[in-house]
C-alpha positions, 0 to 999 in steps of 0.5 A: 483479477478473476481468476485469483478470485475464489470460485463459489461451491456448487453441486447436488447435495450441499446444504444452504443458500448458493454462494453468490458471485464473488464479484459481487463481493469485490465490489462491495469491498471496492464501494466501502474503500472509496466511501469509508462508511461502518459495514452495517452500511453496506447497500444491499445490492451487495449482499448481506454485510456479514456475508461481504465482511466474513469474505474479507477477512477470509480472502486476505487470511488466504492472501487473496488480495496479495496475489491480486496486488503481485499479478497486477504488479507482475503485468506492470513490470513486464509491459516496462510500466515500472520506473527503475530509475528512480523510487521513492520513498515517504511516510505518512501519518493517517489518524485513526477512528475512535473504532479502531481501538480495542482489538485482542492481543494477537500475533497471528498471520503478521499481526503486530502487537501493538496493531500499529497504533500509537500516539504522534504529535498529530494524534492517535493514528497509524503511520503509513510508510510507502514506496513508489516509482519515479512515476509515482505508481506504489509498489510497497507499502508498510505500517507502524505506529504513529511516533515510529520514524520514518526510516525504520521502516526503509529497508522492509518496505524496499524489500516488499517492493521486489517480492511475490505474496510467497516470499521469493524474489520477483523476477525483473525487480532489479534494484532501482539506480536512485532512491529519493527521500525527504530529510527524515531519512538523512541518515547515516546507515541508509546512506551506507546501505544503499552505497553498499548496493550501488544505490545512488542517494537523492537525500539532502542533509538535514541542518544538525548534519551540514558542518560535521566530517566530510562536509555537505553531502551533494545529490541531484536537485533534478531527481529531487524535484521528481519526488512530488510524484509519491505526494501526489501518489499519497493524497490520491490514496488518502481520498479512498476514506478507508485509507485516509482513515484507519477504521480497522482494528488490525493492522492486517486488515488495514494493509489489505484496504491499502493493497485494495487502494493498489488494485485500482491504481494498476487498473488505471493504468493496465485498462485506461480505456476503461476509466476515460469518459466516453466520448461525445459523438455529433 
């Protein structure tokens, strides 16, 4: 990740403390996802909290965390570490702090207007919409309001999977030959959308839907039984309390807590000899 980081100014002459080292800063960041505490919080051994915060939010005005999140991604697809046999998808509602209300109305930098707040019969919250592989390794992710279906957010969440942080198409990102989803996304146009692209359909019917034209629709319970992998992939993400629980008040920041969620997936799995306990010798 270093060299997407940016590197502190020095030189004769400029005026102030000296920047400290950004991965000081990255671990701040790292160590507020995982434990979900307020920033005033923040251990000192970290710097200022002001100063970690203010490089939070410049680093992901400046796409900083997308670009960690593309190469990571782009180290995945070439090492064949992405499944394209089978994606997933699923959505997920994540109650949000008391703190997280309030924000300005600003649209800037793909802010949405309504922050991606909204009220669902869980509560006040946000609703996380995700996509994985058939090994359940996230590849996109999308937020909206809590009452939003989860099928709105399809075909945006498809089409983030196989793009770069400038919009371009990654190369490699071939469309996947199967799509699984619960009910929720029994519906008629995301079945056509994905015939259209040659996409084959692991979705049951929902009950209102079995006994209208053409019958009940057919798919393979084999492949349906391996969509407990973007479960899984949900409630390891939900144990990182940043995500969990919405604290931000924007929806950018949330989603770049999420993308931090990312990083340290694909580490796990580009460096595994670095998370494995280290052995025991005689």
């Amino acid at each position: 990740m270093e060299p997407h980081l940016p590197r502190p100014l020095s030189g004769r002459g400029r005026p102030g403390r000296p920047a400290r080292n950004p991965r000081w800063q990255l671990e701040g960041m790292l160590w507020l996802l995982r434990s979900g505490v307020p920033w005033r919080c923040l251990p000192a051994r970290y710097g200022p909290w002001q100063t970690v915060y203010d490089r939070f939010s410049r680093w992901r005005r400046a796409g900083v965390f997308s670009r960690i999140v593309s190469a990571l991604q782009g180290r995945l697809w070439e090492a064949g570490l992405i499944d394209h046999t089978l994606w997933c998808v699923d959505g997920t509602n994540v109650r949000a702090a008391r703190c997280a209300a309030g924000a300005r109305q600003d649209t800037r930098q793909g802010e949405p207007h309504d922050h991606g707040l909204g009220r669902s019969r869980g509560g006040f919250g946000t609703k996380l919409h995700l996509v994985t592989d058939g090994r359940g390794t996230p590849l996109a992710a999308a937020v909206t309001p809590g009452q939003t279906h989860e099928s709105k957010a399809l075909r945006a969440a498809m089409a983030a999977a196989r793009r770069r942080p400038d919009g371009t198409r990654r190369q490699g990102a071939a469309l996947p030959q199967a799509v699984a989803g619960d009910r929720a996304y029994s519906c008629a146009w995301i079945r056509t959308w994905l015939r259209k692209r040659g996409i084959e359909r692991v979705i049951p019917q929902r009950s209102d839907q079995v006994g209208r034209r053409g019958g009940h629709r057919r798919f393979d319970p084999a492949k349906y039984r391996r969509r407990h992998v973007i479960e899984q992939c949900v409630g390891w993400l939900k144990e990182l309390r940043r995500i969990g629980t919405r604290y931000e008040k924007l929806a950018v920041n949330y989603l770049a807590m999420v993308g931090l969620g990312f990083v340290v997936r694909y580490l796990r799995l580009l460096c595994p000899q670095r998370t494995r306990p280290a052995a025991t010798h005689a």
